[in-house]
C-alpha positions as CSV (number, residue, x, y, z in Angstrom):
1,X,30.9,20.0,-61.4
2,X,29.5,19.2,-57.9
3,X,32.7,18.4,-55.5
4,X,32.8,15.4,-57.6
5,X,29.8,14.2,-58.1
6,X,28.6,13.2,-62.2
7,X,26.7,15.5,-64.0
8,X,23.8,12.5,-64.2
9,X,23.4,13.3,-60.7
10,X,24.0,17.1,-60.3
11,X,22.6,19.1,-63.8
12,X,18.7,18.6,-64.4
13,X,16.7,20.9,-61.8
14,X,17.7,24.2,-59.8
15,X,15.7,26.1,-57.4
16,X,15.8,27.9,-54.5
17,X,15.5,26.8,-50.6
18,X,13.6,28.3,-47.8
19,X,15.9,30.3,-46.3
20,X,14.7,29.7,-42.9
21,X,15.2,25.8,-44.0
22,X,18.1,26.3,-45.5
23,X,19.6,28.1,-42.2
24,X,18.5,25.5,-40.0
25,X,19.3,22.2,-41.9
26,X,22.1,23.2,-44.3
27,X,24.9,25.5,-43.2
28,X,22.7,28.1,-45.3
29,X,23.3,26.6,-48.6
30,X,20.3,28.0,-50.3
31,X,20.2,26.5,-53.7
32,X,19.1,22.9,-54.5
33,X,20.3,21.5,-57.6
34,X,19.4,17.3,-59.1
35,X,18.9,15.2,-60.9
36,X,16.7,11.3,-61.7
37,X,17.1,9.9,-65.2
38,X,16.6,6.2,-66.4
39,X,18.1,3.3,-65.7
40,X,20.8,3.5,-62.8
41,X,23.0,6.7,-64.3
42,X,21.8,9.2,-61.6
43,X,21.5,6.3,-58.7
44,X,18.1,4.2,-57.9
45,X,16.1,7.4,-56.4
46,X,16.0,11.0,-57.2
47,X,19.2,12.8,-56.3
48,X,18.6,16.5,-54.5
49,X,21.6,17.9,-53.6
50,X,21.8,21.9,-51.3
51,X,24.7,24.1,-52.5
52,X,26.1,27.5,-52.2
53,X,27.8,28.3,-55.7
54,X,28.9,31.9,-54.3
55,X,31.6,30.0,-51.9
56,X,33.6,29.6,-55.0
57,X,33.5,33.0,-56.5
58,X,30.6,35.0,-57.3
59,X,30.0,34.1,-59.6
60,X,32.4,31.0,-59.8
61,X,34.6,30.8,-63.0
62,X,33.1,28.6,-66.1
63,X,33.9,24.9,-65.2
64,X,35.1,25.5,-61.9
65,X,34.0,22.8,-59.2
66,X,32.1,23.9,-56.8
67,X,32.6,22.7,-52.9
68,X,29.9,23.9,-51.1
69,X,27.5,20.7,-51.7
70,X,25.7,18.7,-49.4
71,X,23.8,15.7,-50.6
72,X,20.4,15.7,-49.5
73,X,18.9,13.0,-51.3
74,X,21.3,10.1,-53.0
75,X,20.4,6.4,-54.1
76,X,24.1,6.0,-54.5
77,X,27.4,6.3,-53.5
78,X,29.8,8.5,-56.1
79,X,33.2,6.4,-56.7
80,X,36.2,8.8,-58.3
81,X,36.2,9.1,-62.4
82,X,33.3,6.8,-62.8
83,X,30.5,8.9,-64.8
84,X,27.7,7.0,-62.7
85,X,26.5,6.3,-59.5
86,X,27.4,3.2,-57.4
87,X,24.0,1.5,-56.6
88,X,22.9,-1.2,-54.8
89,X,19.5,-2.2,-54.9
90,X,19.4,-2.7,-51.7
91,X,19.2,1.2,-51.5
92,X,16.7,2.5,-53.7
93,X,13.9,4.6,-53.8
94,X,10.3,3.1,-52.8
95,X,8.6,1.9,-55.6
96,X,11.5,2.8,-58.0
97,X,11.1,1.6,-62.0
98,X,14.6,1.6,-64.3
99,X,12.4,3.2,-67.5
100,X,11.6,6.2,-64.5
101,X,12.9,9.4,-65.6
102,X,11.7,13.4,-64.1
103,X,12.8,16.2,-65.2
104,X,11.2,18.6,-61.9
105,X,12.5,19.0,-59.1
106,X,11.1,15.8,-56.3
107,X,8.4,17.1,-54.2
């Protein structure tokens, strides 16, 4: 789990950042991690989020939390034990469709 966040959000794509990027814009988290499925599980957007698993162990335990995550992209707002993403369509992504659904990273 991300420091809370659903695993609608957190579990689809994984891949490394620049570390030069990463030291300059994220406390040198330097993996990115996300997620965008349909309808409104994962928020109205793409979610990309910069972690550092290695914080919590390394490697971390099986199903520990992790801490070390900064959300980088988010089309909603994550409320305690609900397994989805608070939207509001006021916040959404450019363009966004409910039926969307990537399984790459955003780029």
């Amino acid at each position: 789990m991300f420091d809370g966040y659903t695993n609608y959000a957190t579990s689809d794509y994984l891949f490394e950042i620049p570390p030069d990027w990463a030291e300059t814009y994220v406390k040198g988290y330097r993996l990115a991690s996300g997620r965008f499925r349909e309808g409104v599980w994962s928020g109205l957007g793409p979610v990309l989020f910069a972690c550092a698993p290695w914080v919590d162990g390394n490697p971390p335990m099986p199903g520990s939390t992790l801490t070390a995550v900064q959300p980088l992209l988010l089309y909603g707002r994550q409320i305690s034990d609900l397994p989805d993403l608070q939207t509001d369509v006021e916040v959404c992504m450019a363009g966004y469709a409910e039926a969307d659904h990537w399984w790459a990273a955003p780029g």
